[in-house]
Structures are given as structure tokens and as C-alpha cells.
MIDOSE-1310 file (N, C-alpha, C; in nm, 2 decimals, decimal comma, always signed):
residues 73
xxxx	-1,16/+0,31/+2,38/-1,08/+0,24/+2,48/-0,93/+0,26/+2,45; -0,91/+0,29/+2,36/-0,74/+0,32/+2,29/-0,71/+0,45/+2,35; -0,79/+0,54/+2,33/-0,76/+0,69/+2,39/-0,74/+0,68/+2,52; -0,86/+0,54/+2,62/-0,81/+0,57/+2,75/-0,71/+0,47/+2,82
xxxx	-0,64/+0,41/+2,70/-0,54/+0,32/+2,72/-0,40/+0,42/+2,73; -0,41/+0,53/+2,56/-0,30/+0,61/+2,54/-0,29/+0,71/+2,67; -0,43/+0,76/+2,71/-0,39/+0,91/+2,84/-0,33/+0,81/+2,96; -0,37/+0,74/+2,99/-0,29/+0,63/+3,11/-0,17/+0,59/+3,09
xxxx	-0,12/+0,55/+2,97/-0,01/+0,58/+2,96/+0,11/+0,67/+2,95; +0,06/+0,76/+2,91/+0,13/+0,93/+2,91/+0,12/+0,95/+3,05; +0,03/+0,95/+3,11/+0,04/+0,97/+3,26/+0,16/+0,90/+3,33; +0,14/+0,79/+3,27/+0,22/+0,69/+3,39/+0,35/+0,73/+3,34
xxxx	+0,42/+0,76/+3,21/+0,54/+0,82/+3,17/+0,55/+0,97/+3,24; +0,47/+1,02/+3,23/+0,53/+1,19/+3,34/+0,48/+1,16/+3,45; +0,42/+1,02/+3,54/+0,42/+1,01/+3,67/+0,55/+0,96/+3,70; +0,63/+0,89/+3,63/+0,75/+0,82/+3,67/+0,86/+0,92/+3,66
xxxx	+0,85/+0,98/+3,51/+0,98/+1,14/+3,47/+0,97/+1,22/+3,62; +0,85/+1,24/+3,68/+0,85/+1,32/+3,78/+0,87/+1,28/+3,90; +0,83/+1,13/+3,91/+0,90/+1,09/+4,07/+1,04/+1,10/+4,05; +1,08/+1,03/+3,94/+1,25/+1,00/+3,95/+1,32/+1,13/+3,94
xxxx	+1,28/+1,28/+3,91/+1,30/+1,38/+3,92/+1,34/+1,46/+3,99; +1,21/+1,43/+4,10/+1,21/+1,46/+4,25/+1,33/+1,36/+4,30; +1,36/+1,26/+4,28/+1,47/+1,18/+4,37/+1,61/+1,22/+4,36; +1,59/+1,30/+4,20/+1,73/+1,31/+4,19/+1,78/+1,49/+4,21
xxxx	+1,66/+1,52/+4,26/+1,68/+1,65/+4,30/+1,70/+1,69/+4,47; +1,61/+1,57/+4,50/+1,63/+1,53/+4,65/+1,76/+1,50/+4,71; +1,84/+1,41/+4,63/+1,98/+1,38/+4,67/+2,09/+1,45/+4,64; +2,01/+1,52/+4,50/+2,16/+1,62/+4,44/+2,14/+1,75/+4,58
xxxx	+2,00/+1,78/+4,64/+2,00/+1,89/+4,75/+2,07/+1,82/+4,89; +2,13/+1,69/+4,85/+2,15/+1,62/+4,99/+1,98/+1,64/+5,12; +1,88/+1,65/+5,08/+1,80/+1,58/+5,17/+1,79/+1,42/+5,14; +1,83/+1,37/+5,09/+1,83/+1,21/+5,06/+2,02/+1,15/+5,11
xxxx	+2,04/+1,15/+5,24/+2,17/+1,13/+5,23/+2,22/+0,98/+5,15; +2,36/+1,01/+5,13/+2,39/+0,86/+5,03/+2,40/+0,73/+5,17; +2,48/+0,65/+5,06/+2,45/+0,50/+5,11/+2,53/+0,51/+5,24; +2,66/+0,59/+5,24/+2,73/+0,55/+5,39/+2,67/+0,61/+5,48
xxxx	+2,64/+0,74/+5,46/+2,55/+0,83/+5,57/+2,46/+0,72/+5,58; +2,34/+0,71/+5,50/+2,23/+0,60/+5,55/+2,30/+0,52/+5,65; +2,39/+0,43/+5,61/+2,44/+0,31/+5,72/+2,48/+0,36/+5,84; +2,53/+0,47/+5,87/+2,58/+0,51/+5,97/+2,47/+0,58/+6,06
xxxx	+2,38/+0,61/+6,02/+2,23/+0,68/+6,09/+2,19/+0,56/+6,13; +2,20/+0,43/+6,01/+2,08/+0,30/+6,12/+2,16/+0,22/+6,22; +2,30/+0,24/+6,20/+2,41/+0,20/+6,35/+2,36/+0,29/+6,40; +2,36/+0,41/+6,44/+2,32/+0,52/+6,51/+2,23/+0,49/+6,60
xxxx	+2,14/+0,48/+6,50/+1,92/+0,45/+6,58/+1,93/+0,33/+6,63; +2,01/+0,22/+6,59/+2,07/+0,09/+6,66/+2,09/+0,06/+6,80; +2,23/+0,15/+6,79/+2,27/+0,18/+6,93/+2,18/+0,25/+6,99; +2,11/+0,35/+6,97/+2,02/+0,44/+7,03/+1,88/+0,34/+7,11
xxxx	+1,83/+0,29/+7,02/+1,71/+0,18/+7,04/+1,81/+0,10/+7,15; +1,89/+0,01/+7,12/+1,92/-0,10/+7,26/+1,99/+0,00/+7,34; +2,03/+0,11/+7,39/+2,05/+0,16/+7,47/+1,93/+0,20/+7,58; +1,80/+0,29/+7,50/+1,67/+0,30/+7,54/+1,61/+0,16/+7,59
xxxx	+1,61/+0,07/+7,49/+1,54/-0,08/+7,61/+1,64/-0,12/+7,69; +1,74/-0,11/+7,69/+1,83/-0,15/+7,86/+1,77/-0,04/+7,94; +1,76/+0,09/+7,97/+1,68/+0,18/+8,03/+1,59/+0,10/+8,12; +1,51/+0,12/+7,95/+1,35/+0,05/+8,01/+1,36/-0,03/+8,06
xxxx	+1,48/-0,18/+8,07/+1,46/-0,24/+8,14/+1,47/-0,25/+8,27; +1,58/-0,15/+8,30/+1,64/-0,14/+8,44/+1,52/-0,04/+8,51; +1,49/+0,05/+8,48/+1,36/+0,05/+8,51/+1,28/+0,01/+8,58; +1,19/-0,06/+8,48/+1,11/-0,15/+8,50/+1,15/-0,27/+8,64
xxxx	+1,32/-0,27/+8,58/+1,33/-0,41/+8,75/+1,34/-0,31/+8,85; +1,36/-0,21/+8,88/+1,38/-0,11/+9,01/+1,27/-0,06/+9,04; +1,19/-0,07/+8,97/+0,97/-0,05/+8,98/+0,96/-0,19/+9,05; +0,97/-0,30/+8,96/+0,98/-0,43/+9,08/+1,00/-0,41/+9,23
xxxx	+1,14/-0,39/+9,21/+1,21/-0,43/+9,36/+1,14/-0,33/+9,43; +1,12/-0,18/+9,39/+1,07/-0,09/+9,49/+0,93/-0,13/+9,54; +0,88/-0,15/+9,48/+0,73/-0,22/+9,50/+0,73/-0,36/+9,65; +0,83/-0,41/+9,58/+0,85/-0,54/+9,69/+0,92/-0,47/+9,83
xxxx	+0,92/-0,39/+9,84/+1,05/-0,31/+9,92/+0,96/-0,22/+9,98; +0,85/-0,19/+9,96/+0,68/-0,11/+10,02/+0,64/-0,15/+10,08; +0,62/-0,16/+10,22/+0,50/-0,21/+10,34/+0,38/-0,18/+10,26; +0,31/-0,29/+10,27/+0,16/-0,30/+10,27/+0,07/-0,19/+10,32
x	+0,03/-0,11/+10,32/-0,10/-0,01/+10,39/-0,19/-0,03/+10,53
């Protein structure tokens, strides 16, 4: 039980050396942008998203009115 206490632990030390590795290789390559870029991408997608559901909504009311605005068959 000690042996498979010790390999689970060694693991979990080079599973962690190696994520945190990858992170810091990730951001030193800039595919991980820093904290202001981040903030400025989710204003971004922000504005992007309530721009797209005003769309959708107007839309959607001009599918209404057109509908109501159709003679019957």
C-alpha cells in the first residue's frame, strides 16, 4: 500500500510540474493573453452578445408585425 501511495504521489508532483509548465509556456508564447487583454475581450463579447439579442429581438417583432400584416389564405 506504501508503494501505491509513493507512485500516486510522484505522479501528482509531475502532473502539477507539468500543468503549471504548460501555463507558463502558454502565456510566456502569449496564447494565454494577460489580465487587461482578457478584460477587454469579455467588454468585447459583451457588447457583441447585447448587440446580437437587440437583433434578435427586432427581428423577431418584425416576424410579428409581418405576420399580422398577411391576409389570411
Amino acid at each position: 500500500m506504501l508503494a501505491v501511495r509513493a507512485a500516486i504521489s510522484t505522479f501528482e508532483a509531475f502532473s502539477s510540474q507539468t500543468s503549471s509548465n504548460v501555463v507558463e509556456t502558454a502565456i510566456g508564447q502569449h496564447a494565454i493573453p494577460n489580465r487587461e487583454t482578457l478584460d477587454k475581450l469579455l467588454r468585447y463579447e459583451t457588447t457583441f452578445d447585447k448587440a446580437i439579442n437587440r437583433a434578435l429581438d427586432r427581428l423577431e417583432r418584425l416576424q410579428r408585425i409581418r405576420r399580422q400584416l398577411v391576409p389570411p389564405h
